[in-house]
N, C-alpha and C positions, 0 to 999 in steps of 0.2 A: 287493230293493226291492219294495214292494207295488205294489199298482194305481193307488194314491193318492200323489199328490205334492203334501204342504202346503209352501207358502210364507208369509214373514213377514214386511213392510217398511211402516217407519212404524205408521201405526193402521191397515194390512191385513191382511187375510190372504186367502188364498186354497188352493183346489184343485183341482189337474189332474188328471182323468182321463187314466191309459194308455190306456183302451179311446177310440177316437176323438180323442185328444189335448182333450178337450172343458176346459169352464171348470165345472168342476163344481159350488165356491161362489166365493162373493167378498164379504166381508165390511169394514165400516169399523164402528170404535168398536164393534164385536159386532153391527153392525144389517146384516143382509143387506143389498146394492147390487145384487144378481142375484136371479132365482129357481133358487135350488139343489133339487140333485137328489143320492139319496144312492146306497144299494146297487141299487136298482132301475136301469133304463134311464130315461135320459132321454125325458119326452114332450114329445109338438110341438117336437122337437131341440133343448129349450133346452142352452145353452154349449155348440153342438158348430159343429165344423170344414168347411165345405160346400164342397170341390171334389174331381175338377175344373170343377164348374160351381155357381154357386148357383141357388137357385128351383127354377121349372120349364122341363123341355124336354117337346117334343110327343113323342109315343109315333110317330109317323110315321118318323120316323126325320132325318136330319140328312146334311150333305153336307161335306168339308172335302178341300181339295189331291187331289179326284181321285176320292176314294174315298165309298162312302157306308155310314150306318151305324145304326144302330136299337138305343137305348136300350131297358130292360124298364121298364115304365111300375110305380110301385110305390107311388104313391098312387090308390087306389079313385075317390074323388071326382072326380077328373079325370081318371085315366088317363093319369097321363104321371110323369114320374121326374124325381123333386125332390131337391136340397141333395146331392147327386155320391153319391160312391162309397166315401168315406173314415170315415164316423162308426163304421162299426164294425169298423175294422184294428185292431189292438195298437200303437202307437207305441214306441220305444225310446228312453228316454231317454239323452240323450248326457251331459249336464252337469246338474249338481243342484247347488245353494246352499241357503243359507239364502234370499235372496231370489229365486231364478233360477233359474229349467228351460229346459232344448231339447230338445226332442224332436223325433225324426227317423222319417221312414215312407221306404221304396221301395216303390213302389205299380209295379207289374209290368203294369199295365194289365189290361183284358176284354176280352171277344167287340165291345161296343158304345162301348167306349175304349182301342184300342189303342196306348194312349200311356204308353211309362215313365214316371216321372218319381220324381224324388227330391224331397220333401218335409221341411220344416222349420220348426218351429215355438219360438218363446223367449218366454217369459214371466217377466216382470218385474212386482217390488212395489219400488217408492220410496214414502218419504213422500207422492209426488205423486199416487200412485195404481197403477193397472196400464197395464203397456206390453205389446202383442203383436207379435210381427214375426213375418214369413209369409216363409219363401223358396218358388220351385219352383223345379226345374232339368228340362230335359227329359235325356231319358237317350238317349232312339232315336237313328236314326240318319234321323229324317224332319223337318219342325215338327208340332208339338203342337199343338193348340185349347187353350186353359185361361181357367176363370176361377173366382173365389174369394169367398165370402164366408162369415162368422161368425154367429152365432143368439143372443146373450146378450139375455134377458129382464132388462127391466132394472124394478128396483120400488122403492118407499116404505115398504116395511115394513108392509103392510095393502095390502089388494086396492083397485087402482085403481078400480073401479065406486064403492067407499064415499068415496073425494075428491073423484072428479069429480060426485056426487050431491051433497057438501056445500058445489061451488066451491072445492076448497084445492087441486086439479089443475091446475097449470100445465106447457104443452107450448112449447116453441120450436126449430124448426127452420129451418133456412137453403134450403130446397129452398126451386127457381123452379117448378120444373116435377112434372108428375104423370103417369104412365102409366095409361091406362085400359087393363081386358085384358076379355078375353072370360067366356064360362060355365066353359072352362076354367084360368082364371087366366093364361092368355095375353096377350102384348099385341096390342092391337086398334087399330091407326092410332100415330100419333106421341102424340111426351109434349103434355102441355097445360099452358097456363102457371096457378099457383097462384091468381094476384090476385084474392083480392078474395074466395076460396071455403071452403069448408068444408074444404079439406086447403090452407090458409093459415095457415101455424105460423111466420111470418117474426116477427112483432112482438112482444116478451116482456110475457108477462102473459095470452096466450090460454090461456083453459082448455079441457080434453080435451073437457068436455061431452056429448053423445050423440053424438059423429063414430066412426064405426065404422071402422077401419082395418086394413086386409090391402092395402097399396100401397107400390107403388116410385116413388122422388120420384131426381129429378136436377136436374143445373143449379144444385148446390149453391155456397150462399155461404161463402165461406173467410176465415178471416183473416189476419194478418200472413205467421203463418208456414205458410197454405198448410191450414190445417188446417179441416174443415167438424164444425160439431158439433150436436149432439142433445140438451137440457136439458128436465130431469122434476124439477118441484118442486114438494113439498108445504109443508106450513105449518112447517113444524119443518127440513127441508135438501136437498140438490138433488143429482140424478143424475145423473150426464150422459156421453155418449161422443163421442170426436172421433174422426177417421178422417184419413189423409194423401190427397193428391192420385191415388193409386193407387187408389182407393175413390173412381167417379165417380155409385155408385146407395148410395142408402138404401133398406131396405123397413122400414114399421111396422106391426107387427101386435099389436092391442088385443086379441086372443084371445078376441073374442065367440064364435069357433066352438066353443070346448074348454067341458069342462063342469060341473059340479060346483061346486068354491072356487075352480077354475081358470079360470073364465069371466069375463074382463073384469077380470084380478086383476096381470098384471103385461104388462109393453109391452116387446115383440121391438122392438128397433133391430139391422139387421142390416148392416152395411155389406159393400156386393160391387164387384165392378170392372164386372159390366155387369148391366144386366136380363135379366129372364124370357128363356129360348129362345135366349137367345144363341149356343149352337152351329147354331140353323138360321138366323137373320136376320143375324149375323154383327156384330151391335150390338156397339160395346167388348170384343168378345174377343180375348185373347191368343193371338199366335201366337206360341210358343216354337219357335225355331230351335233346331238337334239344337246340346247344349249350350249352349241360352240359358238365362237365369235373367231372375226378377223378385222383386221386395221390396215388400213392402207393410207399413203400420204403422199399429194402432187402437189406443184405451185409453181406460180407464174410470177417471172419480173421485167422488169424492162431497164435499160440502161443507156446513157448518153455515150457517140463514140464522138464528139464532138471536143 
């Protein structure tokens, strides 16, 4: 089997990277729904897999059940260690379909995460779109810190700066609340409520406009069944991701930082189980008991407003 695992269900397709387990592309009716990445490594981690922690943590070090421990800080800018440990392991794939992959990592732990854990990852194309399921299991013989989230850039087919310049960029999100964070991308005090502000994406029909966005939103609105979602429309059909009740943070990131055609071109919706630094503030992180497990479920579809 190669490094590449395409899938094919309804008007999707898709492909898994082995390296990272990542979402490499993800296509409807042939129009990109992602921004794919090919033999190169992925930049600004788009489709890849962020645990066991997402964001950032403080290069200071961290404390859990006793013990304390000190990440290698591996973003420059800030100085602290972003999106875990896992985007550049080989995964093994278990099961392969036409529509359907699993892929499986045992992650042996480090010096600054000494926590096994068995990792697993399923991807699904239905007619209705993509499905992703996240298992961990811890392995030790201690509890675990964990927490998780995904990076998929999600676009229109044309860089968002040229929609939101014409008004054909429509953003809708369910977040109450907003975290403000420091110089280091940290967070700085509690979350703040949305109302009324420029990261107010409750009411459909707001356009993206000049809101420059690198933040994590909670307090998210759900609906019937529990699901919180993410909607990007242009003039022609709409993007959108939902995330399960396991997934209590959003970050969006509008990629004003990156540079080139990649500047303000497609929008990270990253759905995590907790914010920024959560192994030192201890916000929504998972403590896996020696043989616990947790499940988590996101997916992405796309749809004509035509």
């Amino acid at each position: 089997m190669g490094d590449v695992i395409g899938l094919r269900g309804g008007d999707y397709r898709a492909d898994i990277d082995r390296t990272g387990a990542g979402l490499r592309a993800l296509t409807w009716r042939g129009h990109d729904v992602v921004w794919p990445y090919g033999a190169e490594r992925p930049r600004a981690f788009q489709g890849q897999v962020l645990a066991p922690w997402p964001n950032r943590v403080a290069a200071e070090g961290y404390r859990f059940d006793g013990g304390r421990y000190r990440l290698e800080p591996d973003e420059p800018a800030t100085g602290t260690a972003i999106h875990g440990l896992v985007h550049d392991r080989t995964w093994t794939p278990e099961s392969v379909s036409e529509d359907t992959a699993t892929l499986r990592l045992d992650f042996e732990g480090t010096t600054g995460f000494p926590f096994p854990l068995s990792l697993s990852l399923t991807y699904r194309l239905t007619a209705s779109g993509l499905t992703v399921t996240a298992t961990a299991r811890n392995e030790g013989e201690v509890p675990a810190p964990f927490g998780l989230g995904f990076h998929p850039y999600l676009t229109l087919g044309e860089p968002l700066r040229a929609l939101a310049e014409r008004g054909e960029l429509l953003l809708e999100s369910g977040a109450g609340t907003w975290q403000p964070v420091d110089e280091r991308m940290l967070p700085s005090g509690d979350p703040v409520p949305v109302d009324g502000g420029e990261y107010d994406f409750r009411a459909p029909g707001r356009g993206l406009g000049d809101t420059v966005l690198d933040t994590a939103f909670s307090s998210l609105e759900r609906d019937a069944d529990g699901l919180a979602w993410v909607r990007m429309s242009g003039p022609r059909h709409r993007v959108s991701l939902w995330c399960d009740r396991g997934f209590g943070w959003l970050q969006l990131f509008s990629a004003d930082t990156l540079d080139g055609n990649d500047h303000r071109a497609h929008l990270a919706v990253e759905p995590m189980t907790c914010p920024p630094n959560a192994l030192v503030s201890g916000t929504d992180l998972i403590v896996l008991a020696p043989g616990g497990s947790t499940e988590h479920v996101f997916g992405i579809m796309a749809e004509s407003l035509l």
